[in-house]
FIKOLZA-1660 file (N, C-alpha, C; in steps of 0.1 Angstrom, whole numbers, plus 5000, padded with zeros to 4 digits):
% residues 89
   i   px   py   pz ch aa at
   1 3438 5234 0967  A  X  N
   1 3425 5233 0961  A  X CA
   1 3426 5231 0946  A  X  C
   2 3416 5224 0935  A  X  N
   2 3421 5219 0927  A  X CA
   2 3412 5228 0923  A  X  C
   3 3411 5224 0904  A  X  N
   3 3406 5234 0894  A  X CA
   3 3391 5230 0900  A  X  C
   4 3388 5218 0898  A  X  N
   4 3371 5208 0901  A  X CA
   4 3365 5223 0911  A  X  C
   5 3375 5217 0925  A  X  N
   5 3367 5224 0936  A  X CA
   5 3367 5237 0935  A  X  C
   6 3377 5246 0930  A  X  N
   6 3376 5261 0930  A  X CA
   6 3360 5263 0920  A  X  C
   7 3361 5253 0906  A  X  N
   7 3347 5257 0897  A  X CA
   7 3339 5252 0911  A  X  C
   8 3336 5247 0921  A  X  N
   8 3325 5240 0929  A  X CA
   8 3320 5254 0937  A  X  C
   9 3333 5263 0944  A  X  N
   9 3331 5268 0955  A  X CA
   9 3326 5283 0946  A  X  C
  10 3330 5286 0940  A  X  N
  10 3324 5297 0925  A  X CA
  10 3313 5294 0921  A  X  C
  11 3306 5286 0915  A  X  N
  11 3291 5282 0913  A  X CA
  11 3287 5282 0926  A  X  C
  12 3288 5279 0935  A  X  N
  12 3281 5277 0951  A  X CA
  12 3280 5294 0955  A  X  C
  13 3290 5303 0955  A  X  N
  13 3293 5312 0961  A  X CA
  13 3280 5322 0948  A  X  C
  14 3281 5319 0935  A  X  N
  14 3274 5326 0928  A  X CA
  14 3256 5324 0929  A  X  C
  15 3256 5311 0931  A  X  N
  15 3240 5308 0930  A  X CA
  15 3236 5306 0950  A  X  C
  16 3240 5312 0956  A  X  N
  16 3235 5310 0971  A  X CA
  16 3227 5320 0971  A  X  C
  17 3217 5317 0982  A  X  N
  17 3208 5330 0982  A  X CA
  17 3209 5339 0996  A  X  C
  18 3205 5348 0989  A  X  N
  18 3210 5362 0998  A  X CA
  18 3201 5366 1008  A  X  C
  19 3200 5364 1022  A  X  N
  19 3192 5367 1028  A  X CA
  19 3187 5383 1038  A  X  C
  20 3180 5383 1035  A  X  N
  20 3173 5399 1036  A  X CA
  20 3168 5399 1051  A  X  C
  21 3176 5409 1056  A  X  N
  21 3170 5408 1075  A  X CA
  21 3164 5423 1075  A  X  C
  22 3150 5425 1083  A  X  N
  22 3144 5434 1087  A  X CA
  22 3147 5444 1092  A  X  C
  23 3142 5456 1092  A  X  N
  23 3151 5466 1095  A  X CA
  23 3150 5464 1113  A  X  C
  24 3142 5462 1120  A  X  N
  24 3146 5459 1133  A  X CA
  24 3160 5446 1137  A  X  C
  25 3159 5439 1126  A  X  N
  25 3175 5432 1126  A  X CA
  25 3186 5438 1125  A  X  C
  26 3186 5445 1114  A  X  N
  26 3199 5451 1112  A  X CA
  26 3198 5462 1119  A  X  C
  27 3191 5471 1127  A  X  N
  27 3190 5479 1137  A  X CA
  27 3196 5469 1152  A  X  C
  28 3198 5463 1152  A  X  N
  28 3199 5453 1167  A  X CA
  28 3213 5446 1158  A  X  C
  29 3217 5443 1147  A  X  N
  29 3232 5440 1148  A  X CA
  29 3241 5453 1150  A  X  C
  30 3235 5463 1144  A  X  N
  30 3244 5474 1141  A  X CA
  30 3246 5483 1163  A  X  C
  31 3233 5480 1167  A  X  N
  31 3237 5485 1180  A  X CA
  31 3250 5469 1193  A  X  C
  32 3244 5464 1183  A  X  N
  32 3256 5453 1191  A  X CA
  32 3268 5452 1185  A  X  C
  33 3272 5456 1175  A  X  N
  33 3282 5453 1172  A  X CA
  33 3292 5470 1174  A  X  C
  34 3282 5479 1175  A  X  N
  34 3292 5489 1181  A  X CA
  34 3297 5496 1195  A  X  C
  35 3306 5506 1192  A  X  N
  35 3315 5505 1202  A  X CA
  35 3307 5510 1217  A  X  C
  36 3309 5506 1230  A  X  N
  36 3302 5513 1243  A  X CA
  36 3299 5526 1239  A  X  C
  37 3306 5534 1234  A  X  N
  37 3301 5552 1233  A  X CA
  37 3297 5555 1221  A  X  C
  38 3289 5546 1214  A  X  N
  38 3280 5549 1206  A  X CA
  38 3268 5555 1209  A  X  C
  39 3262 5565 1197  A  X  N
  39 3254 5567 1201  A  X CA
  39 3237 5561 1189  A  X  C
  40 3225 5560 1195  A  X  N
  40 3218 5553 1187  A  X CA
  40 3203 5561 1188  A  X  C
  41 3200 5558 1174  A  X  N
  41 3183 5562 1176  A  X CA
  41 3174 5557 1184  A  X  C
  42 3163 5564 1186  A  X  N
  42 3152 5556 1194  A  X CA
  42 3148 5541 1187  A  X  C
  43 3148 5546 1176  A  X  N
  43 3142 5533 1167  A  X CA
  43 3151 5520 1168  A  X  C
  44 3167 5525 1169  A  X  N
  44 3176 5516 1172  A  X CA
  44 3170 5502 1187  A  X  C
  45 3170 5516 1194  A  X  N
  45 3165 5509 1210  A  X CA
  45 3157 5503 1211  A  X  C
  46 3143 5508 1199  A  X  N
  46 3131 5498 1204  A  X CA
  46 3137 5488 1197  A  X  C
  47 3146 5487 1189  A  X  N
  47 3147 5474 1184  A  X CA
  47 3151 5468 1193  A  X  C
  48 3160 5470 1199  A  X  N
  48 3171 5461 1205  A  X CA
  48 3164 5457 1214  A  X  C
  49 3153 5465 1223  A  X  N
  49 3148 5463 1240  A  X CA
  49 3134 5458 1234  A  X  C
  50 3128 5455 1222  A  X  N
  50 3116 5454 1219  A  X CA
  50 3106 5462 1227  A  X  C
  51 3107 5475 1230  A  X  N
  51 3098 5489 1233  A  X CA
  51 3091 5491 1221  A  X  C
  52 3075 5496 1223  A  X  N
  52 3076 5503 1218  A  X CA
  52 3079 5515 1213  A  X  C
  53 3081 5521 1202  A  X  N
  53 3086 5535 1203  A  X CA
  53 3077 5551 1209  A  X  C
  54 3065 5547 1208  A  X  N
  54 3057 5550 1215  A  X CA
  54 3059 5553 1231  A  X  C
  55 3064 5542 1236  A  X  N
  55 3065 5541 1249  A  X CA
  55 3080 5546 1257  A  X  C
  56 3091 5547 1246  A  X  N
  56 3103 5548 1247  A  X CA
  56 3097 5567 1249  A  X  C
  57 3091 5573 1238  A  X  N
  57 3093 5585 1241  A  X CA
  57 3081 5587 1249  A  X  C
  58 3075 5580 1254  A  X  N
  58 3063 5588 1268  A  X CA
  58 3075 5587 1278  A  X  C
  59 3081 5578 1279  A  X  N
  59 3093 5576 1290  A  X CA
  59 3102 5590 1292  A  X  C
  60 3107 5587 1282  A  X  N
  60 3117 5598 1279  A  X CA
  60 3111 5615 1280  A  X  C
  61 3100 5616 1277  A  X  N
  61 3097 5630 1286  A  X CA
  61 3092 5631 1300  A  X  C
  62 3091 5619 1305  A  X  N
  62 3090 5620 1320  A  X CA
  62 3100 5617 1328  A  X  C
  63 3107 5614 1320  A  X  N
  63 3124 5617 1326  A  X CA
  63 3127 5602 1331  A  X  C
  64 3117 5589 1323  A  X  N
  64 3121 5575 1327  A  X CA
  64 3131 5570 1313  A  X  C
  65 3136 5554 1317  A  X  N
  65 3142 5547 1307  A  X CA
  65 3154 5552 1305  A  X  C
  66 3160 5548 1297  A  X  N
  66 3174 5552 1292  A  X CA
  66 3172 5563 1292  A  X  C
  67 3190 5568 1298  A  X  N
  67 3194 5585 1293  A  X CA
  67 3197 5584 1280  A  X  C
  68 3190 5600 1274  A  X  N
  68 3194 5604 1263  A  X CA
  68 3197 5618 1261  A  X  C
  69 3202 5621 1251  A  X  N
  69 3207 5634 1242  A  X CA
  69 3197 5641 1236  A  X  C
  70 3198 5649 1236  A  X  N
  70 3190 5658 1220  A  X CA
  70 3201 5663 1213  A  X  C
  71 3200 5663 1202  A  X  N
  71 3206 5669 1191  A  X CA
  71 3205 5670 1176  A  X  C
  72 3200 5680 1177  A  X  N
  72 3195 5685 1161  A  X CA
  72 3180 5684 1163  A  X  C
  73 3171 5684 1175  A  X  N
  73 3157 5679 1176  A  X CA
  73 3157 5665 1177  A  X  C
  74 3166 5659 1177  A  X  N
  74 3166 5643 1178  A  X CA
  74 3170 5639 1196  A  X  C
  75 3161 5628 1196  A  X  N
  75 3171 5618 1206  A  X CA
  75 3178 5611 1205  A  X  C
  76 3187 5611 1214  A  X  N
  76 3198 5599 1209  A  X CA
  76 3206 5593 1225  A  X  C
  77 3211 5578 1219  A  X  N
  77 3211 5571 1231  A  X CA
  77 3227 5568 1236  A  X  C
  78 3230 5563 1242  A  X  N
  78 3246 5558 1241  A  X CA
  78 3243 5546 1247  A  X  C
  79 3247 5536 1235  A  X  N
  79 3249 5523 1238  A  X CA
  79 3252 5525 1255  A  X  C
  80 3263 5525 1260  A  X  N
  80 3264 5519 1275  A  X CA
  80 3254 5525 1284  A  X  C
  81 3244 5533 1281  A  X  N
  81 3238 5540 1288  A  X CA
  81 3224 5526 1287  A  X  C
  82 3222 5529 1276  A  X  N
  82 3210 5515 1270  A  X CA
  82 3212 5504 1278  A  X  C
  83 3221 5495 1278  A  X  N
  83 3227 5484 1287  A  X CA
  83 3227 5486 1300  A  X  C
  84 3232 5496 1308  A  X  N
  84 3229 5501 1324  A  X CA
  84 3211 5500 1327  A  X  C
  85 3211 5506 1316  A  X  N
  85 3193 5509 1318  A  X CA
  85 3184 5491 1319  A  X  C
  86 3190 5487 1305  A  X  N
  86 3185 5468 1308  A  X CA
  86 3192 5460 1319  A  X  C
  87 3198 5470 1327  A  X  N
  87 3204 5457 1337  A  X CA
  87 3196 5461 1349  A  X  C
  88 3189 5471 1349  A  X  N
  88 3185 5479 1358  A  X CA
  88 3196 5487 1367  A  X  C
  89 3207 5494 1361  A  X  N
  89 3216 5503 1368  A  X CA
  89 3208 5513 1374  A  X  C
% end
């Protein structure tokens, strides 16, 4: 790579723009990109299954939808549990 192109790839790398994803985006990379025994928020889920969250927790006390945890007063999900549940396991 010569001096030209390194100054090319440096001004390109400095003036590119930075793009800002929603927090239901980076909720839905972050549950895809982690490991099967993860575990995730509700908020994570509605992202990922487009639920509302509303409906995730009417489910969830009638004992429908994905299994989940409590812990600390929270629910929480485990990825491979989420995925069984969208495949209809």
């Amino acid at each position: 790579m010569t001096n030209d192109d390194m100054d090319t790839a440096m001004h390109e790398a400095a003036t590119s723009k930075v793009i800002t994803l929603s927090p239901q985006a980076e909720a839905a990379i972050v549950f895809w990109s982690a490991p099967m025994d993860s575990m995730h928020t509700a908020q994570t889920v509605c992202a990922v299954t487009g639920m509302a969250f509303n409906t995730l927790t009417n489910w969830r006390s009638q004992g429908e939808g994905p299994k989940s945890v409590r812990r600390g007063g929270r629910a929480y999900y485990r990825k491979s549990d989420v995925l069984a549940w969208m495949q209809g396991e």
